[in-house]
N, C-alpha and C positions, 0 to 999 in steps of 0.2 A: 370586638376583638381585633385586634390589630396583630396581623403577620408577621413574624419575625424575618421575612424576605421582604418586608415592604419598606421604602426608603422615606422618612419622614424628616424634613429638614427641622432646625432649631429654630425654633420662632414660629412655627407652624403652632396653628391653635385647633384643637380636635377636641367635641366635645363632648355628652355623654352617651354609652351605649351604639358608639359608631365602631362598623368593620369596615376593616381597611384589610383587602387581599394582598397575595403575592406579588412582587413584583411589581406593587402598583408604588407611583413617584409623590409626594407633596409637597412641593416646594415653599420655602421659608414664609411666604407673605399671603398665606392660606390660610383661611378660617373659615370650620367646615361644623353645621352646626349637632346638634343632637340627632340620634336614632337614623345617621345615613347610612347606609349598605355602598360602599365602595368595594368593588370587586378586582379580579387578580389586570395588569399588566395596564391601569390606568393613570395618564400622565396630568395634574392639576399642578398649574404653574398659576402666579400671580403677578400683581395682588388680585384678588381673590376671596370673594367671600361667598358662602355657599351656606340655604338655613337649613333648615331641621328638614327627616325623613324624605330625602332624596336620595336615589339610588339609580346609580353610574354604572354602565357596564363594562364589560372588558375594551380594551382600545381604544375606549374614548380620549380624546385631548381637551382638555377644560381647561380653560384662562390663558391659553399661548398667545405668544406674540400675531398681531394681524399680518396678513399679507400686502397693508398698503403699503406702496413704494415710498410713499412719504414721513411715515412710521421710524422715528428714529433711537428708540427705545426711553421713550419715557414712560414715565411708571400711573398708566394707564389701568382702570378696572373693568375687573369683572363682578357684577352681583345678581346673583338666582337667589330664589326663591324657596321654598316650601312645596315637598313633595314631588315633585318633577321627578318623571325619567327620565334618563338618557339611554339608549340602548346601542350596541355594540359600534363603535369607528365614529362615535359623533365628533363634530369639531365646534368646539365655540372658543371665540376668538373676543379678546379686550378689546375696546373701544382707543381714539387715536386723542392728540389734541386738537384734531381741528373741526370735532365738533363737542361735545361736555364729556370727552374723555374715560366714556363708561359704555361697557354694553350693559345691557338689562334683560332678565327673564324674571318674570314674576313668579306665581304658584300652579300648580295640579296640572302641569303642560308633559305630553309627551312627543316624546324627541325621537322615533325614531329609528334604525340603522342609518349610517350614514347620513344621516344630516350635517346643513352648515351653517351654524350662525355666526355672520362677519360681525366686523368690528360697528361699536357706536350702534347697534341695532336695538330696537326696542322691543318686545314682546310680552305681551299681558299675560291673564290667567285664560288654563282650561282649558288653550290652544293643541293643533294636533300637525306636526309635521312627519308627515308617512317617508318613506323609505326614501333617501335620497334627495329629498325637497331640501330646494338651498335659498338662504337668500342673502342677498349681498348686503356691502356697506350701507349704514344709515336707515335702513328699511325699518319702519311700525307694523307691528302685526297686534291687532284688536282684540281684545277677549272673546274666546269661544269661536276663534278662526283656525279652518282645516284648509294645510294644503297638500296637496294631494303627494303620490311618488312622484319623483322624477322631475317636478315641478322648480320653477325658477322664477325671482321673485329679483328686478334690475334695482340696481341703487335709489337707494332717497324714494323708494316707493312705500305708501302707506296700503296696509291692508285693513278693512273696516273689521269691526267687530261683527261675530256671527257669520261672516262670508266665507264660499265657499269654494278653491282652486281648484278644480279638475285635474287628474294626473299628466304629465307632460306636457303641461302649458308652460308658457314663457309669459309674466306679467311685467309691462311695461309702462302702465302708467298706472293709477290710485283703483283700488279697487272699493267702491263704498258701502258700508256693511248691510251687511243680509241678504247681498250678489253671489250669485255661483257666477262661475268667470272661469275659461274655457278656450283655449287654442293658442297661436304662434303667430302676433303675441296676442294673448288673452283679449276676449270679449264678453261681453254679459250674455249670459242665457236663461235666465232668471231669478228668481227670489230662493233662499233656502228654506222653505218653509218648512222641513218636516224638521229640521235642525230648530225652527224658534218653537215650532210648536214643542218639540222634546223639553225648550228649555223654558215651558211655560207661560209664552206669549199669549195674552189672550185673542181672540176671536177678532174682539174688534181692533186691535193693535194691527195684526195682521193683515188686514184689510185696508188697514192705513195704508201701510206697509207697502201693499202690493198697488193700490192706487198712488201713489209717489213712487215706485219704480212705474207705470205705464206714463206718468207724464215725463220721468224722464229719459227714457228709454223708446216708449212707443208712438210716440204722437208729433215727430218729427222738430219738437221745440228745441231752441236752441238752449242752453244748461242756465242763463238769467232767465229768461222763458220761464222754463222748469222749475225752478226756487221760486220764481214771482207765483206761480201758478200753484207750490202746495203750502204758501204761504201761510193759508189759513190752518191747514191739519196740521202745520208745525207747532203751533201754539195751542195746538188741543190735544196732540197725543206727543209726549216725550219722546217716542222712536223715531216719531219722521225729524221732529228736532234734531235727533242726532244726524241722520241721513243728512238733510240738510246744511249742521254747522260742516259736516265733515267733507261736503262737495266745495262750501265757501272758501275751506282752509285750503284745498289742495292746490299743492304749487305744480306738480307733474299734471296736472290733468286729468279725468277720470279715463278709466273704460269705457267707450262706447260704441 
């Protein structure tokens, strides 16, 4: 059902079995998919594409202009996903041209009060950003990654899959997945293990796992060190793999 107080521009594409509340905005280059719950006084500007069974709460702003100063109104995307909430005063913001022109959220992610996702940012499935957790331009967030309230995540930072922010941390360089990561600015303080195991890691994964976090975390190696040294477990279990390619890629530097 769609509001007879809700403003829905021409060209706007809405599609089936979606509410759209009072007062709430859609802007012309909106495409908003099957079975969403948009609720009263919600502002979605584009372009803009938005999939199925997601539901937006009051005050949110989906798909505005970014805040970078270099942002000159070109016609910049936003694209979500499937399922996702957003909950009250969220802000996500389009991507720029100066880097592919899009942000991105995947699927089954919750958003939070007040969250912020800036421009050109990436975010997987499954992810959890608690009250107020922001994070700036360009930043990856990995599937099945929590961060915490209040928490702040600096430009062009990647966050690993399955890791975890602690509330009111400030992260400032790559955090690599299956890290809990912790203070101003963020450090490791361990593995999340009760997060992989929930998400059915086995036994011996785990172990991987935590033996490639103490070599690179505990045993004073410097980070080729570390890669040379869980070289072997990389090519027998696919987790540390990841861990691995994903310390190779980082341009910021990890946590440590």
């Amino acid at each position: 059902m769609i509001h007879e107080q809700a403003i829905i521009e021409p060209g706007a594409q809405i599609g089936d079995n979606v509410s759209i509340g009072p007062w709430t905005y859609v802007g012309k280059d909106v495409v908003i998919g099957d079975n969403c719950d948009i609720r009263s006084n919600v502002v979605i500007k584009g372009p803009t594409k938005i999939g199925k069974g997601n539901v937006i709460f009051q005050f949110a702003s989906i798909g505005e202009d970014c805040q970078d100063l270099k942002y000159a109104g070109e016609p910049t995307e936003l694209v979500i996903g499937d399922n996702n909430t957003f909950r009250e005063c969220c802000t996500i913001h389009r991507g720029t041209i100066q880097d592919n022109s899009l942000t991105k959220i995947g699927s089954n992610n919750l958003f939070m009060a007040y969250t912020h996702v800036a421009h050109d940012c990436v975010v997987g499935d499954h992810c959890i950003l608690a009250n107020n957790a922001s994070i700036a331009g360009h930043v990856h967030v990995g599937d099945w990654a929590i961060l915490g309230g209040m928490s702040g995540v600096h430009q062009f930072c990647h966050i690993g899959a399955h890791s975890f922010i602690a509330a009111n941390s400030l992260v400032l360089k790559d955090v690599p997945p299956y890290v809990m990561a912790s203070g101003h600015g963020a450090s490791p303080f361990g593995l999340n293990s009760e997060g992989l195991k929930r998400r059915g890691f086995t036994k011996e994964a785990i172990l991987a796992i935590r033996r490639t976090y103490k070599a690179v975390y505990r045993k004073g190696l410097s980070v080729e060190e570390a890669l040379e040294s869980i070289h072997e477990m990389a090519e027998q279990y696919e987790e540390v793999a990841v861990f691995a390619e994903f310390i190779k890629s980082s341009n910021r530097g990890i946590i440590r």
